[in-house]
C-alpha positions in Angstrom: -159.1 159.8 176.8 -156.3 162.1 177.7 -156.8 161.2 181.3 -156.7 157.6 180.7 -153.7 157.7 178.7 -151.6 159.1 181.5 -152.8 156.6 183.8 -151.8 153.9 181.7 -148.4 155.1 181.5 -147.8 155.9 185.5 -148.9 151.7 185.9 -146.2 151.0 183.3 -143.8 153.0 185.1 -145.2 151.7 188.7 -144.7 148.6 187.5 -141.3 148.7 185.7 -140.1 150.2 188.5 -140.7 147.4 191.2 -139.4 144.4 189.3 -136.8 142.8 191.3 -133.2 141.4 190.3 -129.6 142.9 189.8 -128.4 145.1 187.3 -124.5 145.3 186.2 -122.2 147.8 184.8 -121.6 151.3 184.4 -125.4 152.0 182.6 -127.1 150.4 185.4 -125.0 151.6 188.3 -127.9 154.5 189.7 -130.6 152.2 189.5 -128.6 149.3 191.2 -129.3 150.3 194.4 -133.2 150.7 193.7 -133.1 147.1 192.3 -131.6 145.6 195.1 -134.3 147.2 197.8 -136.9 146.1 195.7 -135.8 142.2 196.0 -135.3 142.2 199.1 -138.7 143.6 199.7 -140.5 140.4 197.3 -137.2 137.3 199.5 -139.7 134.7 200.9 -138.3 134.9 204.7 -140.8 132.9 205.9 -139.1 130.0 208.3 -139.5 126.1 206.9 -139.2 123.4 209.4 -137.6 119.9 208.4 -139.0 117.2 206.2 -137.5 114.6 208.7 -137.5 114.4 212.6 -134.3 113.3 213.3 -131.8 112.8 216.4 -130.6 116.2 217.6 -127.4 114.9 217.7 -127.4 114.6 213.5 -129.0 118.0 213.3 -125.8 119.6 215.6 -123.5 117.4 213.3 -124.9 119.6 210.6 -125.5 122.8 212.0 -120.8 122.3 212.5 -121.4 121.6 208.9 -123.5 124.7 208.2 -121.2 126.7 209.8 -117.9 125.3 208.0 -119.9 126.3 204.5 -120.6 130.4 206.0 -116.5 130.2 206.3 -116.1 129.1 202.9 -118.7 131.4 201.3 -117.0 134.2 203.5 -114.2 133.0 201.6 -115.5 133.5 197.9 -116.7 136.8 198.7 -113.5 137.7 199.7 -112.3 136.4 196.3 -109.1 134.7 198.1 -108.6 131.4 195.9 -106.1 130.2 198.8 -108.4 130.9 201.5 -111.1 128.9 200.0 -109.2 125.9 199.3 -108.1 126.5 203.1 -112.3 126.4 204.1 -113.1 123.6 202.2 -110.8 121.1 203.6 -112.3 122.4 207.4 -115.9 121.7 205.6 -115.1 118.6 204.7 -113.6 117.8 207.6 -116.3 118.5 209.3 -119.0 116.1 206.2 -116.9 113.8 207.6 -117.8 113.5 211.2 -121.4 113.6 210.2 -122.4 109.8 211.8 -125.3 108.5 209.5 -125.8 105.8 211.5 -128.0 108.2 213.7 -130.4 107.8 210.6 -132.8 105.1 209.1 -135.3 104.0 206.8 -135.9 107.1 204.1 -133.8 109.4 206.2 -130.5 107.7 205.4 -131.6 106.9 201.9 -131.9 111.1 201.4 -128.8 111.7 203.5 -126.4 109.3 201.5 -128.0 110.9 197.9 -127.1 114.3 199.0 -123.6 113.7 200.5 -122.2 112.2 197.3 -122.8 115.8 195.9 -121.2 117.6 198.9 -118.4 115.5 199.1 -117.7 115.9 195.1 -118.3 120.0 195.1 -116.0 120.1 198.0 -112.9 118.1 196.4 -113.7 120.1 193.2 -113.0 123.3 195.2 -110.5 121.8 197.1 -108.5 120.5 194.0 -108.7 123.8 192.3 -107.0 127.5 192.7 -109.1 129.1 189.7 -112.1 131.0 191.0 -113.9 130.7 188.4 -113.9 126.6 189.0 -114.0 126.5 192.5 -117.4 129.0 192.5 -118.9 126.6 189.6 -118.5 124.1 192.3 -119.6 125.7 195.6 -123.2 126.3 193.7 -123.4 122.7 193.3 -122.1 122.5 197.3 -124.8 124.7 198.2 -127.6 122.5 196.5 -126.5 119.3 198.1 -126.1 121.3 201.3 -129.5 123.0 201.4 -131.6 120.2 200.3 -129.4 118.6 203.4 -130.6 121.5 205.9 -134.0 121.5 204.2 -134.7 117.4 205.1 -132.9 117.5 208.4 -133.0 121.1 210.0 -130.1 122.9 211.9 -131.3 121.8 215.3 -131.7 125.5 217.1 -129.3 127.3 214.2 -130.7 129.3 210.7 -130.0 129.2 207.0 -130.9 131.7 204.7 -131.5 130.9 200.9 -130.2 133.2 198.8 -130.0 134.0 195.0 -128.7 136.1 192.6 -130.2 135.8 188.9 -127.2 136.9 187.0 -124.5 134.4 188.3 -122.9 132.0 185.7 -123.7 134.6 182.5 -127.2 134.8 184.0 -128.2 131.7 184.3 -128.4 132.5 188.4 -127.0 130.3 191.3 -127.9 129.8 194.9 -125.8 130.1 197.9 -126.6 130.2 202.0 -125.9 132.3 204.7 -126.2 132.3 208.2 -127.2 135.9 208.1 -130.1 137.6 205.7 -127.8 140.6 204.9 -126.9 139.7 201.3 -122.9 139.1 201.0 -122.9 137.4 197.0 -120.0 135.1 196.6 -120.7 135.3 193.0 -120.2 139.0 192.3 -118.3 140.9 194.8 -116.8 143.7 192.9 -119.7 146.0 191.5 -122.5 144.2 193.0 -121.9 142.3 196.7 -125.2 142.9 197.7 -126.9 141.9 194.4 -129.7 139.2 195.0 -132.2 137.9 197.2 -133.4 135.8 200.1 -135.6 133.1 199.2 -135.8 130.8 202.0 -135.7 131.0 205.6 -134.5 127.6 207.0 -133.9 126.0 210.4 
């Protein structure tokens, strides 16, 4: 009985131990790193190919997009209200010379529901010099952006998926990244490399 006891109690430590997600604030702070290995070790990496076969000339138009965005979330994770503003404008800019006519049938249908949301998030951030606001917005920008990436592909580029479970007052957001090193434009004080990759993308 003794025996069986402590074995219980090692699984319920084993498994306590391995659960993955971010921890905040001074309590947590030894564990943090511990927490942070341990979700990177359960991210889903694997890479998804497109819904869509499209031109290669939409999927470079989007890649420029892509790589606008990794400015701008550069931007929020160095917390630089100005600087964002600044990338936004160059993302949109770069939304704009996105030619739909190079799609068709279902194609444009998905393309043209998804750029209403990337075009709103990005005046949202662009009209906007409170952090708080302008992050609120770039989660919605990153929706619109991967379900974009995740329909049409980046041509011979990468996106990583990335979350963190305790932006917003926990109620987690999403954001992308060109690399799988986690940089979170959420939380970049106490815990910049809090969160996880959850999709590989190209």
């Amino acid at each position: 009985m003794k025996t069986r006891l402590t074995f219980c109690i090692l699984l319920a430590s084993t498994m306590f131990a391995v659960l993955p997600g971010c921890t905040g604030g001074k309590k947590d702070a030894e564990s943090h790193d511990h927490h942070e290995m341990a979700a990177t070790e359960e991210s889903t990496t694997e890479a998804a190919g497109p819904q869509f076969t499209v031109d290669e000339n939409f999927k470079q138009q989007l890649n420029t997009v892509f790589t606008a965005y990794v400015s701008l979330k550069d931007a929020f994770v160095a917390s630089d209200a100005e600087k964002v503003k600044a990338e936004a404008s160059n993302t949109s800019q770069a939304v704009a010379k996105v030619d739909m006519k190079l799609l068709s049938g279902a194609e444009h249908n998905d393309w043209m529901s998804y750029l209403g949301s990337i075009e709103k998030s990005l005046k949202e951030i662009e009209g906007s010099s409170d952090l708080a606001v302008q992050r609120r917005a770039f989660s919605t920008l990153s929706e619109g952006l991967y379900k974009s990436i995740k329909a049409f592909g980046l041509g011979n580029g990468e996106a990583f998926y990335e979350y963190c479970p305790m932006a917003f007052n926990n109620e987690g957001a999403y954001w992308l990244s060109d690399k799988e090193a986690i940089r979170n434009p959420y939380f970049v004080d106490e815990m910049l490399t809090c969160g996880q990759v959850k999709e590989k993308l190209k």
